[in-house]
Biotite code that builds the C-alpha atoms (Angstrom):
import biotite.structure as struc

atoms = struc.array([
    struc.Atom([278.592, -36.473, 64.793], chain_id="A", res_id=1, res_name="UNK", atom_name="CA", element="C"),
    struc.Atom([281.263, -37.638, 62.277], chain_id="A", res_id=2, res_name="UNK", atom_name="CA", element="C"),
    struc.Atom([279.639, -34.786, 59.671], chain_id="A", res_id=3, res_name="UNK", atom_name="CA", element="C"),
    struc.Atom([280.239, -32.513, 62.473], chain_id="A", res_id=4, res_name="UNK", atom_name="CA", element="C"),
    struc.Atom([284.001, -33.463, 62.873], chain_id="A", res_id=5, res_name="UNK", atom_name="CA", element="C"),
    struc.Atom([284.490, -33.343, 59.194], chain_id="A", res_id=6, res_name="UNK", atom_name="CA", element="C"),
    struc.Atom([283.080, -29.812, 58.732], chain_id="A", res_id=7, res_name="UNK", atom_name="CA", element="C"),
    struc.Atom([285.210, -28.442, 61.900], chain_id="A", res_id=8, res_name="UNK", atom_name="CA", element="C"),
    struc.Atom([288.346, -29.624, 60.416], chain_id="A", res_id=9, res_name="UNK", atom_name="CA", element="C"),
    struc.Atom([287.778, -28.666, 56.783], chain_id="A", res_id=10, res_name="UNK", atom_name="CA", element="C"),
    struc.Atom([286.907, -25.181, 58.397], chain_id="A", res_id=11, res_name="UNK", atom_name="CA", element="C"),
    struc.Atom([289.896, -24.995, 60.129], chain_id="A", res_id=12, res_name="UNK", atom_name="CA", element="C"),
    struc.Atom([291.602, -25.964, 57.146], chain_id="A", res_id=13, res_name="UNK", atom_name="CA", element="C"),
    struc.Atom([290.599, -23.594, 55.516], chain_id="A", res_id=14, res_name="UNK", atom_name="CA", element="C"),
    struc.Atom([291.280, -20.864, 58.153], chain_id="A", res_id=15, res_name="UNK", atom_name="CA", element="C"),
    struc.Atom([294.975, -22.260, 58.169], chain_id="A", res_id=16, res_name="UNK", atom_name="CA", element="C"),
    struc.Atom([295.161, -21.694, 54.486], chain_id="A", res_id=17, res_name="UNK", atom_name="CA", element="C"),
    struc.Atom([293.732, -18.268, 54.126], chain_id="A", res_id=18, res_name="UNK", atom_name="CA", element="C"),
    struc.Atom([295.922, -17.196, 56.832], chain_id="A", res_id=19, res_name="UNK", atom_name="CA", element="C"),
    struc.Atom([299.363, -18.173, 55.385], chain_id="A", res_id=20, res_name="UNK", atom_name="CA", element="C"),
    struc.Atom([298.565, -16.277, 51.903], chain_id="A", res_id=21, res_name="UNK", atom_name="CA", element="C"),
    struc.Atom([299.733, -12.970, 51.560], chain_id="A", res_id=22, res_name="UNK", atom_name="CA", element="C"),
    struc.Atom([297.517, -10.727, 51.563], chain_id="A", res_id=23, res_name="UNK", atom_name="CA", element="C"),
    struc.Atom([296.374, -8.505, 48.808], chain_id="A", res_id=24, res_name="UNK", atom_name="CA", element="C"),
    struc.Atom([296.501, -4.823, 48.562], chain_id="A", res_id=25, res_name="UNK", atom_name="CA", element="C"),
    struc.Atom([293.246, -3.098, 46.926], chain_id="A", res_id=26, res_name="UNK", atom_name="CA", element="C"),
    struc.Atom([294.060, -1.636, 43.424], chain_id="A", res_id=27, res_name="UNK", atom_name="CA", element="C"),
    struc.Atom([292.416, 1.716, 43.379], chain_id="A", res_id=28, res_name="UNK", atom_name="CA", element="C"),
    struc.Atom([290.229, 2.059, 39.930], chain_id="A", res_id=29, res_name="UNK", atom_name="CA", element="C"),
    struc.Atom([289.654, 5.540, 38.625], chain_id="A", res_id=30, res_name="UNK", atom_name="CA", element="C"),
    struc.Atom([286.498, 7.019, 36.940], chain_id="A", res_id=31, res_name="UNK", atom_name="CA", element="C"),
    struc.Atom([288.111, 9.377, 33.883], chain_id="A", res_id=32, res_name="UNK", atom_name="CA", element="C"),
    struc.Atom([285.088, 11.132, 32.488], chain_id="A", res_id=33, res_name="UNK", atom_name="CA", element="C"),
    struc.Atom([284.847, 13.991, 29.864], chain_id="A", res_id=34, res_name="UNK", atom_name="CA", element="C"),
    struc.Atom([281.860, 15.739, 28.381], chain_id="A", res_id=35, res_name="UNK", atom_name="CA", element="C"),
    struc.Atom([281.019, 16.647, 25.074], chain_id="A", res_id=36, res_name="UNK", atom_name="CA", element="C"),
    struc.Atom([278.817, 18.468, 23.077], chain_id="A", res_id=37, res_name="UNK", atom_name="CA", element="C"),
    struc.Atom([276.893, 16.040, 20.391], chain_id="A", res_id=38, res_name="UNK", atom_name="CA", element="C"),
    struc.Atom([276.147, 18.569, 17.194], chain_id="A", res_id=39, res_name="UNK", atom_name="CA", element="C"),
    struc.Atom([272.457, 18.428, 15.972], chain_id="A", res_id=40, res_name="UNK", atom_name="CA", element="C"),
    struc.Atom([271.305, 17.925, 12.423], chain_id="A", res_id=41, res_name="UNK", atom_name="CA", element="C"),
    struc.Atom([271.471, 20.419, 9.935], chain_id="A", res_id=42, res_name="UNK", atom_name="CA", element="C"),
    struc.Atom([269.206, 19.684, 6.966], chain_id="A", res_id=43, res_name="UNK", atom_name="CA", element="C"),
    struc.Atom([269.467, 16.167, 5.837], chain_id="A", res_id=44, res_name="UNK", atom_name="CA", element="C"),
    struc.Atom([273.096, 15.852, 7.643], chain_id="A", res_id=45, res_name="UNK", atom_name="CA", element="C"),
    struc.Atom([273.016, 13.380, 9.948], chain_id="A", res_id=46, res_name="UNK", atom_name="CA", element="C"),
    struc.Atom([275.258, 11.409, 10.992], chain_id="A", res_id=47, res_name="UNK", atom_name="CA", element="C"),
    struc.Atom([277.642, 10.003, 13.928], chain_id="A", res_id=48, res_name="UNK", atom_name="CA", element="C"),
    struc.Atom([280.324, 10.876, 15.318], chain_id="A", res_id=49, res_name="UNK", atom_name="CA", element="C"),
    struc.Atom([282.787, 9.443, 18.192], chain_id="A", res_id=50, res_name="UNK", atom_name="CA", element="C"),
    struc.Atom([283.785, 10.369, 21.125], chain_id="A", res_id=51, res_name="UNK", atom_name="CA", element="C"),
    struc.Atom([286.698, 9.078, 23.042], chain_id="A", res_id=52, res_name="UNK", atom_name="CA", element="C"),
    struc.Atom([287.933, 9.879, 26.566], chain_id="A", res_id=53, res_name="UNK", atom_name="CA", element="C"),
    struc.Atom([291.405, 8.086, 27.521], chain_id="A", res_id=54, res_name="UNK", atom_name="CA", element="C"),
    struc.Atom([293.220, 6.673, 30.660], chain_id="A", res_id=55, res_name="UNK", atom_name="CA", element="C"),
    struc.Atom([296.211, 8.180, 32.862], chain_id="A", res_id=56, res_name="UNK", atom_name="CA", element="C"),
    struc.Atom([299.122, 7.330, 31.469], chain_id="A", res_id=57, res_name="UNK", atom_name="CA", element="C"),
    struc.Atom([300.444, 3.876, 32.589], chain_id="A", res_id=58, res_name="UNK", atom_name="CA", element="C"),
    struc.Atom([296.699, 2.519, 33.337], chain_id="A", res_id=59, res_name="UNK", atom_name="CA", element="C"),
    struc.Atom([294.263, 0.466, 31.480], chain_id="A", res_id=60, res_name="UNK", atom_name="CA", element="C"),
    struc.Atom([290.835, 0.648, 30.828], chain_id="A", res_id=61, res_name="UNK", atom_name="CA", element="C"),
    struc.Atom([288.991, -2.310, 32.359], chain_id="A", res_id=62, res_name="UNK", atom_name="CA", element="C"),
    struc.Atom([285.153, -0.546, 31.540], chain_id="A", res_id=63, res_name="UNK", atom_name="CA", element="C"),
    struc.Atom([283.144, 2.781, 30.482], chain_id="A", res_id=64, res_name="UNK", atom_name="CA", element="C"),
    struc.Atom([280.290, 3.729, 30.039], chain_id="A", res_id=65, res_name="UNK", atom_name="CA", element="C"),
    struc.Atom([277.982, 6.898, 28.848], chain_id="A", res_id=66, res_name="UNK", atom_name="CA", element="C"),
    struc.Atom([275.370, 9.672, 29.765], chain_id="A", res_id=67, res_name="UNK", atom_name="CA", element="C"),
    struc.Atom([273.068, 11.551, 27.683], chain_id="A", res_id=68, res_name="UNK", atom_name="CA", element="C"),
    struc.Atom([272.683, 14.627, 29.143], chain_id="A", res_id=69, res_name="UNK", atom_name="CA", element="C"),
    struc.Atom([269.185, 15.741, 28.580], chain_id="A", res_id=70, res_name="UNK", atom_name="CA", element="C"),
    struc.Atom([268.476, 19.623, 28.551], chain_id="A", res_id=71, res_name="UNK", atom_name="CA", element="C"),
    struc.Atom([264.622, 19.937, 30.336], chain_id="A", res_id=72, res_name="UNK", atom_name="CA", element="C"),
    struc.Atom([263.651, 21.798, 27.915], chain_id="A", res_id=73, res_name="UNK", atom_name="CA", element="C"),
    struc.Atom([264.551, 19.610, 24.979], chain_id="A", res_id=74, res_name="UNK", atom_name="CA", element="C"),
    struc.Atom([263.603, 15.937, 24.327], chain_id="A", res_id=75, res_name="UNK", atom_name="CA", element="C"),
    struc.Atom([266.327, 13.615, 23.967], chain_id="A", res_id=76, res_name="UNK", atom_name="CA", element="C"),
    struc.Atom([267.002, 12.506, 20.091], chain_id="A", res_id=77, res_name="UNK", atom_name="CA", element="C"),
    struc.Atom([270.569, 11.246, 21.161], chain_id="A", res_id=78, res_name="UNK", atom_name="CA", element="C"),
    struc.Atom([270.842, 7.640, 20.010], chain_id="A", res_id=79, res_name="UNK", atom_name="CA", element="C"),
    struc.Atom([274.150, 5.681, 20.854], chain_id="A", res_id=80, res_name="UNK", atom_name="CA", element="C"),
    struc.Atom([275.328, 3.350, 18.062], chain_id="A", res_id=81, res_name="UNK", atom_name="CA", element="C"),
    struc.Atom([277.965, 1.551, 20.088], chain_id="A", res_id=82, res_name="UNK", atom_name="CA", element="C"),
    struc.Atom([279.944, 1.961, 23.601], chain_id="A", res_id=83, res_name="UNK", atom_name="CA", element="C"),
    struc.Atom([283.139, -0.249, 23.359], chain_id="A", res_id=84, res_name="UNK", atom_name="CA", element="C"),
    struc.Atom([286.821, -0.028, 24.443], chain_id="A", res_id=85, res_name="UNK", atom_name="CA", element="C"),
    struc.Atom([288.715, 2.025, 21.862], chain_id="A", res_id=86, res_name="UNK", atom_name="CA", element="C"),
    struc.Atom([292.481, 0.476, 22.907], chain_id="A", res_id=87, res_name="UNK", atom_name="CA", element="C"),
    struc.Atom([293.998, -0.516, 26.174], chain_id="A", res_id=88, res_name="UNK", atom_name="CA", element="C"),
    struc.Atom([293.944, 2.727, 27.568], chain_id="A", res_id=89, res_name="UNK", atom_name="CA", element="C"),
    struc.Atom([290.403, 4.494, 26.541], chain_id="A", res_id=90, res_name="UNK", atom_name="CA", element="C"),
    struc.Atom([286.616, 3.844, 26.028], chain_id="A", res_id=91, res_name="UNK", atom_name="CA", element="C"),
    struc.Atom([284.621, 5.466, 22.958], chain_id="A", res_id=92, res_name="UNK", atom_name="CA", element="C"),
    struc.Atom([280.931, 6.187, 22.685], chain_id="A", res_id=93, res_name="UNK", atom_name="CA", element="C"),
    struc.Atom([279.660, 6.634, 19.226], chain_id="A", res_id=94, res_name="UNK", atom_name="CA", element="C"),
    struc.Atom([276.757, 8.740, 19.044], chain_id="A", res_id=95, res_name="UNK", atom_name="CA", element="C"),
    struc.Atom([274.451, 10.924, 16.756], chain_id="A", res_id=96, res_name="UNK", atom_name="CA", element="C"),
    struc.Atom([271.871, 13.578, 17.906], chain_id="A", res_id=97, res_name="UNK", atom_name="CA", element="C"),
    struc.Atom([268.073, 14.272, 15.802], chain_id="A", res_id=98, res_name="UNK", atom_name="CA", element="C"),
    struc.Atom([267.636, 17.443, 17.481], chain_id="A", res_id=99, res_name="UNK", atom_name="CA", element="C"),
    struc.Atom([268.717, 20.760, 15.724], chain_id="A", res_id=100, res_name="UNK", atom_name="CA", element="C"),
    struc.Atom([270.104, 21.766, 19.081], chain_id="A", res_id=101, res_name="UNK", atom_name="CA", element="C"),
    struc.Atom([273.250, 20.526, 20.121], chain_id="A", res_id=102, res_name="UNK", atom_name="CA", element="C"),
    struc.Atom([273.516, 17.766, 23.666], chain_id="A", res_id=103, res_name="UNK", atom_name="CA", element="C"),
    struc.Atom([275.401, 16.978, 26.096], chain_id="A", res_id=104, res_name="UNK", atom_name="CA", element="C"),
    struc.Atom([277.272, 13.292, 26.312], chain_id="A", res_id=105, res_name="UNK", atom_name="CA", element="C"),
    struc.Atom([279.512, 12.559, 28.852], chain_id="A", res_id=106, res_name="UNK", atom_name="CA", element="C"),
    struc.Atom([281.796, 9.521, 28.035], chain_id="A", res_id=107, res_name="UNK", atom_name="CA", element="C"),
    struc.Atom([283.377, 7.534, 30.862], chain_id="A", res_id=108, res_name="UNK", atom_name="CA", element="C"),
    struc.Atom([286.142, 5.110, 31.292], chain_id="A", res_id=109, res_name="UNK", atom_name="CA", element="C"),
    struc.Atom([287.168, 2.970, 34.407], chain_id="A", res_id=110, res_name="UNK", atom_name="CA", element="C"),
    struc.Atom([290.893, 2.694, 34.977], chain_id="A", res_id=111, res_name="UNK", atom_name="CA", element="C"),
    struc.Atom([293.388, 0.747, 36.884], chain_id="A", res_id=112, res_name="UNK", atom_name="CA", element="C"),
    struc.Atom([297.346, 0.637, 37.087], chain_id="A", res_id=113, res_name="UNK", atom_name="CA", element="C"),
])
């Protein structure tokens, strides 16, 4: 019974607390995506290149991402090297492609104010 007591009143305690904070308005994030085209190889060329997509003005990045877009008809030689935040404000995917035909890449970054 005393267990009993003790969890009622910490719960209420807690119920007291949580009301008198203020309460906190959701910060909208924002998906900022752009899509580029990956060149293919040309002879023994090959090599990477980056690709950067940036942030509103006045926001930050806070994550990104990528997506290799793969053409049916093609198989995917697109190999990502490295997906990391390029500054404060934008993400950069750097990629290379071992196809002769160009691909698609879209780049993403997750913003908030």
């Amino acid at each position: 019974m005393r267990y009993l007591v003790l969890a009622l009143c910490l719960v209420g305690s807690l119920a007291l607390i949580s009301r008198s904070l203020p309460a906190r308005a959701a910060v909208p994030s924002q998906v900022v995506s752009r899509q580029f085209s990956v060149p293919g190889i040309k002879g023994l060329n090959f090599r990477a290149s980056s690709y950067t997509v940036a942030c509103a003005g006045g926001q930050h990045v806070t994550g990104g991402g990528y997506r290799v877009q793969q053409n049916p008809k093609n198989v995917t030689n697109t190999g990502i090297i490295s997906s990391y935040p390029a500054s404060a404000s934008g993400w950069t995917v750097r990629a290379f492609n071992g196809n002769t035909k160009p691909e698609a890449l879209k780049v993403y970054a997750l913003c908030s104010p």
